[in-house]
N, C-alpha and C positions, 0 to 999 in steps of 0.2 A: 431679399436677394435670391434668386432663382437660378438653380442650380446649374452648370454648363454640362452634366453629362446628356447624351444624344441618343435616340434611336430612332429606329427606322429600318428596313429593309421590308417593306408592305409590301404585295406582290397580288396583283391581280391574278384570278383562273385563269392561265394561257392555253390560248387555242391552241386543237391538236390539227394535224392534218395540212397538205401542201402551203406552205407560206404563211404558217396561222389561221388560214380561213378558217379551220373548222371539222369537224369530221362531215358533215352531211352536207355539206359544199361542195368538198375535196370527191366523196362517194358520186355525188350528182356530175363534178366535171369529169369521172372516169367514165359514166354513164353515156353522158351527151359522147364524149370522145369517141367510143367503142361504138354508139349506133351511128355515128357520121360516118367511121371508115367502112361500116358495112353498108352504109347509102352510097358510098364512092363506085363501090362496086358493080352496081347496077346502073346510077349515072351520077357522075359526079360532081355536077351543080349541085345537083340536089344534098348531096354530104356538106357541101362549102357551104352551102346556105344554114344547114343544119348547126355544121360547128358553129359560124359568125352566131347566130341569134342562138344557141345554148350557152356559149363561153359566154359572150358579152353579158347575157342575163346575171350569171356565176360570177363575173368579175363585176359588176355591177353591186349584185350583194355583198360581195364580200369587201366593199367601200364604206368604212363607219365615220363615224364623225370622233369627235374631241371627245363627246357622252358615250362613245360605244354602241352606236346605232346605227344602219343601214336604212334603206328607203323603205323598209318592209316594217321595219317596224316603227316610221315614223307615220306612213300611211295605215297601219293596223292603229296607232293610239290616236289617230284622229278619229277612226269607222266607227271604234268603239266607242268614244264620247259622243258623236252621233246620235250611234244606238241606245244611248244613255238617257241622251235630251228627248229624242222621242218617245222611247218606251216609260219617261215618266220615272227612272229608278235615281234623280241626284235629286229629287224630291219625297220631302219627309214631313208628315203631320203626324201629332197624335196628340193626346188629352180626349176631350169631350166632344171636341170638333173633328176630328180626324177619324182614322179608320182601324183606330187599335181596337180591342176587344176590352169593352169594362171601363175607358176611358183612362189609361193608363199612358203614361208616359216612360217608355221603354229607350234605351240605347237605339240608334238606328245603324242600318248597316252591316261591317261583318262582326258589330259587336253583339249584334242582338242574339245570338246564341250562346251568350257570357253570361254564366252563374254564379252565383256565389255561394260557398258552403263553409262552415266553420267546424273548428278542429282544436284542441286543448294539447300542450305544449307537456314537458317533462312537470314543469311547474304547475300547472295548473289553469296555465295562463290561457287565455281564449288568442285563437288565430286567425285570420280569413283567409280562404285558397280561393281561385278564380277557376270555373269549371268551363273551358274550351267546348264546348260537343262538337263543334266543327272538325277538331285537330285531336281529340282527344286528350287534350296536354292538362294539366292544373299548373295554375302561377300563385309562389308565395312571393308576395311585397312586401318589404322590409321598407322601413323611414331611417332615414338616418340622418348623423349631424354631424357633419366632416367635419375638421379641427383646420382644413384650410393651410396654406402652406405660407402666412403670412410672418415674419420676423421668426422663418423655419432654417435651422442652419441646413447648410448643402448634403449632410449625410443625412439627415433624420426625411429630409423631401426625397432622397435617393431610396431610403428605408420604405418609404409610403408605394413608391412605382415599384418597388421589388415584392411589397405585400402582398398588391393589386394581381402582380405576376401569379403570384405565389398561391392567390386565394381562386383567381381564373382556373389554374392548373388544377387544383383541388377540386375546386365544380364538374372541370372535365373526367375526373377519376371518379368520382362521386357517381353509383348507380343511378338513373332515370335524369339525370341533369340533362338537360338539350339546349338550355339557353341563358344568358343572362342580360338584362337590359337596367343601362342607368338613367333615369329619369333627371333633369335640375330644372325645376322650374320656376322663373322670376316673377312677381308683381310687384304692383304697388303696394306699402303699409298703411293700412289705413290709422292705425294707432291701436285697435279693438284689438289684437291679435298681440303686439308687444304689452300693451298694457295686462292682458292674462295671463300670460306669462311670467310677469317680471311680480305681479301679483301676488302669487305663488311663495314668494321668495322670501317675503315680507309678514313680520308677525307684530303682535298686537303694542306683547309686551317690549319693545326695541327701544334704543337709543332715538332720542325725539333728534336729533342731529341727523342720524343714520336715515330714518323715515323721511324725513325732507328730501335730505342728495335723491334717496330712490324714486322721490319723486318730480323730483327734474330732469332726472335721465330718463323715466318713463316719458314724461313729456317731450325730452329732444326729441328721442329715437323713433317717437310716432307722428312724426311729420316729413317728410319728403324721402323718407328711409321707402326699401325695397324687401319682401321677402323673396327667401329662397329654399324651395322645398325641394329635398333628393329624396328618392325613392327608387332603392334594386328591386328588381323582380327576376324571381329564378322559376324557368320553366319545369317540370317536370314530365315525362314522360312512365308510365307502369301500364307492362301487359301483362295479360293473364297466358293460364298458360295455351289457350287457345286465339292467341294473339289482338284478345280484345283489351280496350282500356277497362282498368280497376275501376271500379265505386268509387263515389269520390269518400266516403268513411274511408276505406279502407286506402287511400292515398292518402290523405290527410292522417291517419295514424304512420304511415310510413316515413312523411314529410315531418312528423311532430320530432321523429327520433334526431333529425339531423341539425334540426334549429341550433341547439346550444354549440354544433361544432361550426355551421354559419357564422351565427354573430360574433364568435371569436375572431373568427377569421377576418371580417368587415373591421372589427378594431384594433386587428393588427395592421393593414391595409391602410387605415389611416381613416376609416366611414366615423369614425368616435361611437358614441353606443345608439345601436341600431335595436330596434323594436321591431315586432310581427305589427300589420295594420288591423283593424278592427273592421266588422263590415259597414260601422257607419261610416268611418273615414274613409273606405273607400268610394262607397255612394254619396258623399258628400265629393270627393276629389272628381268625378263625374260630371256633378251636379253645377258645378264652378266653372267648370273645364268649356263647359258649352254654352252657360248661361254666367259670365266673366261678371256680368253686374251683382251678381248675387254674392260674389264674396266676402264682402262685409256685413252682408247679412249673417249669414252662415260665421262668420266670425261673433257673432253678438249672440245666437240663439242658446237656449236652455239645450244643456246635454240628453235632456231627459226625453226633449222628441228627437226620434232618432230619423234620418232619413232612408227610406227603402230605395232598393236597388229597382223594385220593377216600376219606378215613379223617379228616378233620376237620370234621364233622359230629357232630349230637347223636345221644347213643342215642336219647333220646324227649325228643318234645315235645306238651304238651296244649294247643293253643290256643281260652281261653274267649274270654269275650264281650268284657272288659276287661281280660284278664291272659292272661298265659302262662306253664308250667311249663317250662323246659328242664334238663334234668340239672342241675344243683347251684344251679339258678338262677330266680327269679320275678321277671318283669318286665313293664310296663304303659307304651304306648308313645301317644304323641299327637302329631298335627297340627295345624300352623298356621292358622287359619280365615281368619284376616283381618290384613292387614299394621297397623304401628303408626297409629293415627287421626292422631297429631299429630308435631310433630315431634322426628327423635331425634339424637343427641349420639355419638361416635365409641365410647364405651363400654357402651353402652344395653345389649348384651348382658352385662356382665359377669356381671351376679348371676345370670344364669343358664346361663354354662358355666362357670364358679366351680366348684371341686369343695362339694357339699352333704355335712352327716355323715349324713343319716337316709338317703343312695343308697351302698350297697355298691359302685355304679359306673351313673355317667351319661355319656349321649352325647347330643354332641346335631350334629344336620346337616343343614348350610344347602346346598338346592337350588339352583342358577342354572340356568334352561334358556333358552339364549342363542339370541337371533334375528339374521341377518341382516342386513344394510341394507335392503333391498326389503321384508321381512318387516316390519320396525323401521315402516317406512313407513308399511304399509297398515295395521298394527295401532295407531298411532297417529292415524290418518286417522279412522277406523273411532269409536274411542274420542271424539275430537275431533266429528264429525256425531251421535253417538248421546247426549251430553254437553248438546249444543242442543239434539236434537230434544225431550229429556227435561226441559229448560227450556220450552220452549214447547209442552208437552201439561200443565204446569200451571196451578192457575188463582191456587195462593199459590202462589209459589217458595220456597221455603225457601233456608235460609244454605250446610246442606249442600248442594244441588245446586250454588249458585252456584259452590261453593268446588270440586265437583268439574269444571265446564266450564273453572274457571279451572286448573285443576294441567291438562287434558288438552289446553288450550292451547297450556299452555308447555311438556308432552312433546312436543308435534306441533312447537314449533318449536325443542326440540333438536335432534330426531329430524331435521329437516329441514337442521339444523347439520353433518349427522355422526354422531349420537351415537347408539347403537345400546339397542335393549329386552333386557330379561330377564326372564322369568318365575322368580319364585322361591319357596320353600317352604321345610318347615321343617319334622323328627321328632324327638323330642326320648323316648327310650329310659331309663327308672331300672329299673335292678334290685337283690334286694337279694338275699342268699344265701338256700338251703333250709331250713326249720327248723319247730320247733314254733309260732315266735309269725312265721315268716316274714309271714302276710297282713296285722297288724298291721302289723309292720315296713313292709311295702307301703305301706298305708293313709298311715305318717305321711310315708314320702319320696312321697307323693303332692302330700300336702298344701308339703312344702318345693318340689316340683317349681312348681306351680301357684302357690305363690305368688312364686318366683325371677322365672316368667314374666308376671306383675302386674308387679313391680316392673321388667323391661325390657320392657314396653307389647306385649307378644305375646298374641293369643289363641289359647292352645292348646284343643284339642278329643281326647278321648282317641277310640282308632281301634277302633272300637264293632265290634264280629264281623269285626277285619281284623287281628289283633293278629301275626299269625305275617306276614304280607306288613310293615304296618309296622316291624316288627323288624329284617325284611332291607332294608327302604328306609334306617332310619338305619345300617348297616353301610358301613364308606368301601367299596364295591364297586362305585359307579358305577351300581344298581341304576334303569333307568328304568322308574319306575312308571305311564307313558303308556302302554308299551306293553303292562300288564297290567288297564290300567285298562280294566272292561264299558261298552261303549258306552251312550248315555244317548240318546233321542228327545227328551227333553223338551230338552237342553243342547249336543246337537251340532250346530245351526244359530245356538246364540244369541248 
């Protein structure tokens, strides 16, 4: 039974500046305005002509769609797939055939500048960080095994979402935090994987009774069963004191200190006991990721060869316009446009990180990009004056706006409580194996994807000539898309 308590009050960044448009709209129509009336002056066709074709342009932009998009940038994201298909860059070879260096099979992309370095905990234990050089950032991956909110009474699933709250806000106060991202990702069981496991459990000397049961529930459970892998990753961020990124030693000792007060935290939250990844599981989570048919391989092999990071990587990948080819693998990956309109219920995601049967293997991964207090502040301040001023530039108000001055209200006086922002987001990855009816196959775990994300009130949007970047944003690697993200004139003051 799932619990009836609600929330909600999501609030998009609202534009500043005449009617919403925007600050560099609203700058541009004072612009166009002021040199019309001085073209009046001198002849006054020529100003009317001026206004007509400057306004019109300005009102013209500032018309988005349902996605949040104007004509500007829907003819930018096609120029730039374009330039894409021509210049040869959604094309990816390497090994022996290709044009890597040493014949090496590298990440392509914006991952190829992703390192990995390892680091020793309070324990003793070995860790992997992921080394950004792009961003400067390092990400530690945690594994974890939720306890799931099944046969969970109404207060202990209430207890789980106030953890989550609880362990969010703590990252946000927590020096170099900048991000957190939750990975769940479904496949098939092949059997090889539960039968290891459950293996484990099992000792020589047992009950010859006991030994049987455990081994007919190994048997159920590794046939038409699904697994499901979570994985958090917490960004960090450390300058020096001349504003460069630290070593990654010397990150990785800073990050060693805070492990033991994480994983408390994840199982208070409800993650159950969460572990640091190794770097073969992460070059193995890679390795699968791109090349789907290998995972029951990699389910079966000796611990003992481990697999490398600069050799886990696809031979080739083709990235089109809505799809992608990667070695044994096609997959079509989407973004969140807009948060739930109304409000949601602790389970709201189920049906859609649920494993689906028409997805050979889905991921799906929820963004946090955690602000500050000071930050938390001004961007609810912000939200809060631009909320009004966008009430009173109307002449009907409408129910929506009222409704949005009122949620930016009551953020501003969380916010003013204590309680800290998050920007968050959302990729949602299906793919389904190589084949002759593969595109089909695509088509209908399309259609289950889309509609899993109807029925928990998400608007997905597929990632239209960005499909190889989307693919490595929902990978748990901590991948911040800010910092690959092309600057926008029309959106960076607004």
């Amino acid at each position: 039974m799932a619990s009836n308590t609600t929330y909600g009050d999501f609030i998009r960044p609202i534009p500043k500046g005449v009617m919403g448009i925007g600050w560099p709209l609203t700058m541009a129509g004072f612009a166009v305005t002021r040199t019309g009336f001085l073209l009046m002056n001198a002849k006054w066709w020529a100003g009317l002509i001026w206004l007509a074709v400057g306004l019109g342009v300005i009102w013209i932009l500032s018309i988005r769609d349902k996605r949040h998009r104007n004509i500007a940038d829907r003819i930018g994201e096609k120029r730039d797939y374009r330039q894409t298909v021509r210049s040869g860059r959604g094309l990816y070879r390497s090994g022996m055939l290709g044009l890597i260096d040493a014949g090496s099979i590298p990440l392509p992309g914006v991952l190829a500048k992703v390192g990995l370095s390892e680091g020793l905990d309070g324990s003793g234990r070995p860790f992997a960080i992921l080394v950004h050089a792009h961003s400067g950032q390092y990400t530690l991956p945690l594994r974890c095994h939720p306890q799931g909110a099944s046969l969970v009474d109404d207060d202990v699933e209430d207890s789980y979402v106030a953890g989550w709250s609880a362990f969010l806000e703590a990252m946000a106060r927590t020096s170099g935090v900048t991000q957190v991202t939750v990975t769940v990702d479904t496949s098939p069981e092949s059997g090889t994987h539960t039968r290891r496991v459950l293996s484990r459990h099992v000792v020589s000397d047992g009950v010859d009774l006991a030994g049987r049961a455990m081994g007919e529930v190994m048997l159920q459970l590794s046939h038409g069963g699904a697994r499901n892998d979570v994985v958090i990753s917490l960004d960090f961020k450390y300058l020096d004191s001349k504003g460069r990124p630290l070593p990654a030693d010397e990150a990785a000792r800073m990050i060693a200190l805070l492990i033991p007060g994480i994983l408390a935290d994840l199982g208070a939250s409800g993650g159950g006991s969460a572990r640091c990844l190794t770097l073969d599981e992460l070059a193995v989570i890679a390795r699968t990721s791109y090349d789907p048919a290998s995972l029951e391989a990699y389910d079966r092999r000796d611990k003992r060869d481990p697999v490398h990071w600069e050799d886990c990587g696809p031979v080739a990948c083709d990235a089109g316009w809505d799809m992608m080819r990667h070695d044994s693998g096609l997959s079509r990956t989407w973004q969140m446009c807009d948060p739930p309109h109304s409000l949601v219920v602790a389970d709201t995601l189920a049906s859609l990180l649920k494993p689906l049967d028409s997805c050979d293997r889905k991921r799906v991964t929820l963004t946090f990009r955690l602000l500050d207090g000071s930050k938390s502040r001004v961007v609810s301040e912000d939200n809060r004056k631009s909320s009004t001023a966008a009430e009173g530039q109307q002449k009907h108000v409408t129910v929506a706006t009222v409704d949005t001055q009122y949620r930016a209200d009551r953020q501003a006086r969380d916010v003013n409580n204590g309680a800290n922002l998050a920007w968050f987001g959302m990729t949602v990855t299906a793919t389904v194996l190589q084949g002759s009816d593969d595109v089909e196959r695509l088509e209908k775990a399309t259609r289950a994807v889309e509609g899993a994300a109807g029925a928990a009130a998400v608007d997905l949007r597929v990632c239209y000539g960005a499909q190889d970047t989307g693919f490595a944003a929902s990978l748990p690697f901590g991948l911040d898309v800010e910092a690959y993200k092309p600057p926008s004139i029309l959106t960076s003051f607004a």
